[in-house]
N, C-alpha and C positions, 0 to 999 in steps of 0.2 A: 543438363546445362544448356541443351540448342535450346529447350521453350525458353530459358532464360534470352537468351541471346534475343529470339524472337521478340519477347516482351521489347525490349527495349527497341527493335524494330519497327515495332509497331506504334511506341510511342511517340518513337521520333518522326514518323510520318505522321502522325495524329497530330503532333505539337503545330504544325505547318496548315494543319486542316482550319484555317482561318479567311477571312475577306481579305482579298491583296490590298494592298498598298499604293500609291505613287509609285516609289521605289520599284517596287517591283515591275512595273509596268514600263517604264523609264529603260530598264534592263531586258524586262524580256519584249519587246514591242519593237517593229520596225517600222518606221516612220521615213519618211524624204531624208534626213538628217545620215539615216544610217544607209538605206538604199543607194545611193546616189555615189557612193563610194565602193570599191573590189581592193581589198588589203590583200597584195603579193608579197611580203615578206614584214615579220618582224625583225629587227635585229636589239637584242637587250645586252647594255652593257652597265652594270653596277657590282657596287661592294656591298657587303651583308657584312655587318657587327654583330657576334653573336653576343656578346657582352651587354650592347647598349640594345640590341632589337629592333636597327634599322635597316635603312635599305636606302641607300641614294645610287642616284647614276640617270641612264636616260633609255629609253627605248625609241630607236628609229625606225619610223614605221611607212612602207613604202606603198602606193595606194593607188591604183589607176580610178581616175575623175570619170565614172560614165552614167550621170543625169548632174545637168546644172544646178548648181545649190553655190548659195552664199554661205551656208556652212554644214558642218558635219560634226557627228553626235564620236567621241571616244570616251574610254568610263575610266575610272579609277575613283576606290573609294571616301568617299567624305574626309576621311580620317589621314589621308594623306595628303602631304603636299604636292599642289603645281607649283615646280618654280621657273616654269618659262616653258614656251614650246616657240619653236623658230623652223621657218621656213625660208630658206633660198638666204640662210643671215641674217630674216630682218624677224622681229620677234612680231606672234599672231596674239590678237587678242581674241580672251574666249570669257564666255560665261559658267557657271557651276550650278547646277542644280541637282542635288544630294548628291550621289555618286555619276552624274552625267556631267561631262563637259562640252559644249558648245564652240567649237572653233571657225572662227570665223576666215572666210577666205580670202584669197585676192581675188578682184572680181575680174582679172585677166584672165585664167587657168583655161586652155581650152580641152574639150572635149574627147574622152576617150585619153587624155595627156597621163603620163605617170609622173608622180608628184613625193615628194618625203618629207615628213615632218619629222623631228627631233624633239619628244618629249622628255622632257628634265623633271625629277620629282626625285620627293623624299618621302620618311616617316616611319613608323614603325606599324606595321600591319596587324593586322588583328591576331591573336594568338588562337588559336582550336581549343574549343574543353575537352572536346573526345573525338578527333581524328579521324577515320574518314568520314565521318556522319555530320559532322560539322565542317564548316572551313572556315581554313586559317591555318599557321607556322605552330611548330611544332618544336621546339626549343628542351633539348634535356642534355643527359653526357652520358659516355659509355661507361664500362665500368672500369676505365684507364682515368674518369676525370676530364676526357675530351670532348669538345662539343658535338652533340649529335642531331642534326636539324632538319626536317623536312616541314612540305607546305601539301595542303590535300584543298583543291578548291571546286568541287563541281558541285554543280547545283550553289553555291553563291555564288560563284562568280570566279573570272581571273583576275578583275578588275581589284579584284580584293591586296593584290601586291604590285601586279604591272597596270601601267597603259596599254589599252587594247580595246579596240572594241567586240564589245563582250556579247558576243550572238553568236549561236550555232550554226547560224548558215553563211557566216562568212570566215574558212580557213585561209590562210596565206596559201596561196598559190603557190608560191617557193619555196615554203615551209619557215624557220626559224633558225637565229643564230640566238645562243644564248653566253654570253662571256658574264665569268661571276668570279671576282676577288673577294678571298678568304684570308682568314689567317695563316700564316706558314705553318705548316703540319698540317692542316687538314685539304681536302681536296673535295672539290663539286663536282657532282656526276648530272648530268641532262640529258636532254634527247638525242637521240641520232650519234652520231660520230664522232671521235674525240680529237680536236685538230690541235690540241698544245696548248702549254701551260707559258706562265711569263709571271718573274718573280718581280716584283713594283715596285721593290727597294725601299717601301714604307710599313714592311711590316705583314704586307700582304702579298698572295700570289693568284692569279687569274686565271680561271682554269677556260677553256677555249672549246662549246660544241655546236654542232651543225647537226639540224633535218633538215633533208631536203624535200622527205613529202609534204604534203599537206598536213594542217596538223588543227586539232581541236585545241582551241587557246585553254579550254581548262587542264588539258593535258602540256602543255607547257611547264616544265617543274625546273625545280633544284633540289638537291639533297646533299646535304655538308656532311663531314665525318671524317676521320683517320681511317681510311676504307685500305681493303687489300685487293686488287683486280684477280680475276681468277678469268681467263679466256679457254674457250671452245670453240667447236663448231663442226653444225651436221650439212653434210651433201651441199658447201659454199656459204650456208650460211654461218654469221658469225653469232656466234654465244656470248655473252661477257654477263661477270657476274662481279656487283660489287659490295664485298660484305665486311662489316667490320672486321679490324683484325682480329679481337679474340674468337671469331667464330669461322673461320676461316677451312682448319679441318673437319668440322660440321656440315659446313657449305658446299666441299668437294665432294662427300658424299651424297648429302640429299641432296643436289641439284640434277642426282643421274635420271632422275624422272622427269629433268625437260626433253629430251632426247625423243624416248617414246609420244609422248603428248605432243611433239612437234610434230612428229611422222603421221601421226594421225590426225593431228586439224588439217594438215596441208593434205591428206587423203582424202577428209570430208569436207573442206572448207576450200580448196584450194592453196596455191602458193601462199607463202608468210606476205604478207600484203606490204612489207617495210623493210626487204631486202638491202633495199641504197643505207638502210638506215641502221641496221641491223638491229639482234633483240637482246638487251637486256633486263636484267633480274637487279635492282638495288633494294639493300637492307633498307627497313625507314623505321622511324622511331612512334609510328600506327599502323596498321592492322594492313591494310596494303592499299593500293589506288592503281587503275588502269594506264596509266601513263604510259603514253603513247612512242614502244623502243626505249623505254626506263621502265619496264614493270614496277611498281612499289613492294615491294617484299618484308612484311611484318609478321609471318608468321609461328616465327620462333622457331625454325625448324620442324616441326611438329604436323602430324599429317590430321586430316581432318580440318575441323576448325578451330583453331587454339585449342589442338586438341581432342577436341568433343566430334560427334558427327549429329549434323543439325536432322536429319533426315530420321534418326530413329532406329536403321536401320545397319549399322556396324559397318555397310559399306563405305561410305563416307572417312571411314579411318583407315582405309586401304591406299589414299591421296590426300598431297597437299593442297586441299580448297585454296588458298589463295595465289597459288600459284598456276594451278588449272581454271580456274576463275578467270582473275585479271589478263591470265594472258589471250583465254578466249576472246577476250574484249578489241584484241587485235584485229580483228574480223568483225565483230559486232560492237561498231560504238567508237573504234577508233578507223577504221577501213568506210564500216557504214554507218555516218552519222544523221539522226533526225533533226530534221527544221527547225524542230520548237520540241523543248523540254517536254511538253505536254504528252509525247512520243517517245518518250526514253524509255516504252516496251522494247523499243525496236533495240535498243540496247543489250536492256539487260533479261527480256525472254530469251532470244538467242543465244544468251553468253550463257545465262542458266542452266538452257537446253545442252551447251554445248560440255559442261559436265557429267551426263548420261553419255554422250557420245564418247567420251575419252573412258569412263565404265564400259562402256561397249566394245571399244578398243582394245582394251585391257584385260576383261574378264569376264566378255558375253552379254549376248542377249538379254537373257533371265537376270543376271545380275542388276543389267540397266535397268529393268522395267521396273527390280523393285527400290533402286535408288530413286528412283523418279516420283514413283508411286510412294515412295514414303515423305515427297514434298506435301502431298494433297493433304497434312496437318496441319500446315503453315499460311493455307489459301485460307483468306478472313470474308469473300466476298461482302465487304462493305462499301464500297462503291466501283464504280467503273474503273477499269487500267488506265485509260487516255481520261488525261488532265484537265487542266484548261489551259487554252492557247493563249498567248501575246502576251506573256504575264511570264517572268523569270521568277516561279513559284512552283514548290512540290506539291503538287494537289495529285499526282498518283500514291500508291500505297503500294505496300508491298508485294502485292501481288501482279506487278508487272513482272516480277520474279516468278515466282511460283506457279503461280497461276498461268502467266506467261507461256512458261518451260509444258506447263502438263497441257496447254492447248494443241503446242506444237508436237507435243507426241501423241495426239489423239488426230491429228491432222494427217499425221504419218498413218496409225493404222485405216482411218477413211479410205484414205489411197488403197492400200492396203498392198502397196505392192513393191518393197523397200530396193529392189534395184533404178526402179523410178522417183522412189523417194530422197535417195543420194545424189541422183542425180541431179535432180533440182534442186535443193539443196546448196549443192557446188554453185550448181548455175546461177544461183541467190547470191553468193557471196561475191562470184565473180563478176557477173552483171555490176553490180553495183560498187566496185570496187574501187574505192577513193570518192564516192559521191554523196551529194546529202539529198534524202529520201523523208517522206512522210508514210501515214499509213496506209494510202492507197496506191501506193505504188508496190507495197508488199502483196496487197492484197490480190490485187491486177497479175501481179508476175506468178502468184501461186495458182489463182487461179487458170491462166493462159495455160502454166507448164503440166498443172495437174491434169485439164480438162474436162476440172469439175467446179460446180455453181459454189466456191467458199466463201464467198462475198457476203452470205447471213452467218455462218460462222465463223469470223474473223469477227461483224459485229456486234453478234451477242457477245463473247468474249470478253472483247475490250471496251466496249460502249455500255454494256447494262452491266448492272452489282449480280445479276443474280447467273447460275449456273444454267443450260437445259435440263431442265425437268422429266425425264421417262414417265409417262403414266401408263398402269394398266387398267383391263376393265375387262369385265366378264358379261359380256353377248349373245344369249341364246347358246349357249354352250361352248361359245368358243371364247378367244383372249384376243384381245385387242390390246394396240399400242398406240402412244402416240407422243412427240415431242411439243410441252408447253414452253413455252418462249417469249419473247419479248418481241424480237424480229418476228416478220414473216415470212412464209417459201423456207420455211427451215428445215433443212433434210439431213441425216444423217444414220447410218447403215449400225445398226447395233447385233452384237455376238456371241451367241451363246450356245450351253449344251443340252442336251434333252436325249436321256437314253443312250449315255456317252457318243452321240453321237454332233458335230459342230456344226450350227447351221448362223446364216447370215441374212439377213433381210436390212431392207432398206424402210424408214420412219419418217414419217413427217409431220407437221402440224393436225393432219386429220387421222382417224382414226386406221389402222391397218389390221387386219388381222393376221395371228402368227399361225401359222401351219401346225400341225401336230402337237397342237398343245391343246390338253384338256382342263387345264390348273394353272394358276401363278405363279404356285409352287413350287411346279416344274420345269421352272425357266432358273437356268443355273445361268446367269450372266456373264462377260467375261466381261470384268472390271478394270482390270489393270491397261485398256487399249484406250481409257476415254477418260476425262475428268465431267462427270455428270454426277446429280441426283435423279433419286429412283424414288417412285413415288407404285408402292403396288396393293 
């Protein structure tokens, strides 16, 4: 079942594998229109009809002016209505081009001033075919008949339901208010903190939450449902879990394995990065999403991945993937986010990564190596990990995952010295905690903390399609090695036995010879520390 899964993985990044667009460009691209403005708080107040599939209300959005512009770029898609944006009372006029709006300003505003606009819109948003791989609303019923509704939008966009401006490198400062009236009986679970409900006497009741962190606008959510609250919590932090009511005694039991997986990211990762915030788990009606202090939680209860373990290797049915997943996302991708999509290794090699690390928590060493080792089925090397930039477009592939995850544990044995390698590690996560990063500021900080030249191995990796290549050769009697590459200065320490006994040398692009070996033959490799080919 995972090569299945995969298949479909690979096609949906395939499908993407096209010429951008305007559109695209419009969204991922920063221009004067978008620079020129720092968004310190959203605040969204609307109703959702599950019935009719809209969404009206407004987003107030608070923004310090620091480069003069006569206007500024906010998105929302085509397909929905503007029906006013007003400043200071007096209504702003703006232009539309596909999903970019143009607002134009008062040409008073001064400098470094904080300013709010009040965006008014309607419409019905686009619906998802298949959840998180797609975006868009997610519209079904439990099996009480009630309505069951989530929204999954990264990689298109938030723009897709709110106004926002829709770029990675600009979080609210303040983070987010999100207030959402529903029908009576059901209730909306968001980000961050739950500050009260208010019943509107039309029918509807408003449910009321606050983040205070910083927060990535695709990770701004809602999720409707007849939910049951289940709360916890380990050493101050707060737990909360919201899951349908018929699954409710399901949910009290499996959820005892956030407990452990906390103790441990915060051992290897540092502090839960969203404390003020705290962390939840909600059911959603797809597979799950990162949502940043709302985990998305669709995976039926069920350990593995719906079940399956993708990996090959039966470990993977030992935990709940999407639960160990998304919540490592909390550190990688919601803690440390990349500039530009083109960089959403940074994301999801780490979070990947960070399921070998919760195996390692959990059931060792050896365990981990071979969950890890059993992604290297799934690595397509078809082209580079990092994208293309200024372009709101998937042009990576799946192997920012995979690929990703087996670089970084091949980084780890280089080092080869894992009290050092936890420790920077930490120092990764911490360092950079709450800020947005590209990929050489990874690269800089591992190399600084390592002490070693990674900076060609970071870029073969994520820059060329192809793997390092090992070559042997037989020279006058001896064996010779050497690393074929794309980069150059490319060095890395390769491991093996010969006469049960372990030796280690160090390879580069020119030729080396190996000590005590008389034959190819005789080189028993150790494979599981490196994602390479071997050419002998």
């Amino acid at each position: 079942m995972h090569r299945i899964v995969l298949f479909f993985l690979f096609l949906t990044f395939m499908s993407n594998a096209q010429d951008f667009t305007r559109r695209d460009t419009l969204q991922g691209s920063l221009r004067p229109e978008r620079t020129a403005f720092d968004v310190q708080h959203y605040d969204l107040n609307i109703t959702i009809n599950p019935d009719t599939r809209t969404i009206v209300g407004f987003n107030d959005i608070t923004f310090k002016l620091v480069e003069k512009s006569a206007k500024i770029q906010l998105d929302l898609f085509e397909n929905m209505q503007v029906d006013s944006i007003i400043h200071n009372n007096k209504k702003l006029t703006y232009q539309r081009e596909l999903d970019a709006v143009f607002i134009d300003l008062p040409a008073n505003l001064s400098l470094n001033s904080e300013q709010k606009v009040r965006f008014y819109y309607s419409g019905k948003p686009l619906v998802a075919k298949r959840a998180p791989w797609d975006g868009g609303f997610v519209w079904k019923k439990d099996s009480n008949g009630n309505d069951f509704v989530g929204v999954a939008v990264q990689g298109t966009g938030a723009s897709l339901w709110y106004p926002v401006k829709d770029h990675q490198t600009d979080e609210p400062d303040r983070g987010a208010s999100v207030k959402v009236a529903v029908p009576n009986g059901l209730m909306n679970v968001s980000n961050g903190r739950f500050l009260g409900k208010e019943e509107l006497k039309d029918g509807y009741t408003r449910w009321d939450w606050e983040v205070k962190s910083p927060i990535n606008n695709y990770n701004i959510v809602i999720n409707i449902a007849d939910y049951v609250h289940i709360h916890d919590e380990l050493n101050g932090l707060d737990l909360d879990y919201y899951v349908l009511r018929e699954n409710e005694a399901k949910a009290r039991k499996h959820f005892e394995e956030v407990k452990p997986m906390m103790n441990c990211f915060q051992e290897k990762f540092g502090v839960y990065p969203f404390i003020e915030d705290g962390f939840k788990l909600v059911e959603t009606p797809y597979l799950g999403m990162e949502h940043q202090s709302a985990v998305a939680y669709g995976n039926k209860y069920m350990k593995g991945y719906l079940g399956n373990d993708m990996t090959g290797t039966g470990i993977g049915l030992l935990f709940d993937y999407i639960t160990i997943h998304e919540t490592g996302h909390e550190w990688f991708g919601n803690s440390i986010t990349s500039k530009d999509i083109a960089d959403m290794w940074i994301h999801e090699s780490f979070t990947t990564y960070s399921e070998s690390v919760f195996v390692e928590c959990q059931f060792g060493y050896q365990k981990a190596m071979e969950y890890i080792n059993g992604q290297k089925a799934m690595v397509s090397n078809q082209k580079p990990v990092v994208g293309q930039f200024g372009v709101n477009f998937k042009t990576g592939n799946s192997d920012m995952y995979y690929k990703g995850a087996l670089m970084l544990n091949t980084i780890r044995h280089i080092i080869n010295d894992d009290e050092k390698w936890w420790k920077l590690f930490r120092n990764y996560a911490e360092t950079y905690r709450h800020q947005i990063i590209e990929t050489k500021d990874v690269v800089d900080f591992f190399t600084k903390e390592s002490g070693l030249n990674l900076a060609p191995i970071f870029d073969q990796y994520l820059n060329h399609k192809n793997l390092p290549e090992l070559e042997f050769r037989t020279n006058k009697k001896t064996i010779e090695a050497r690393w074929n590459t794309n980069v150059t200065n490319f060095e890395m320490p390769i491991e093996f036995h010969i006469n049960n006994k372990k030796s280690r040398i160090l390879v580069s692009n020119n030729w080396v010879r190996i000590p005590h070996v008389n034959a190819v033959e005789e080189i028993d490799l150790v494979m599981y520390k490196m994602l390479v080919n071997v050419k002998k």
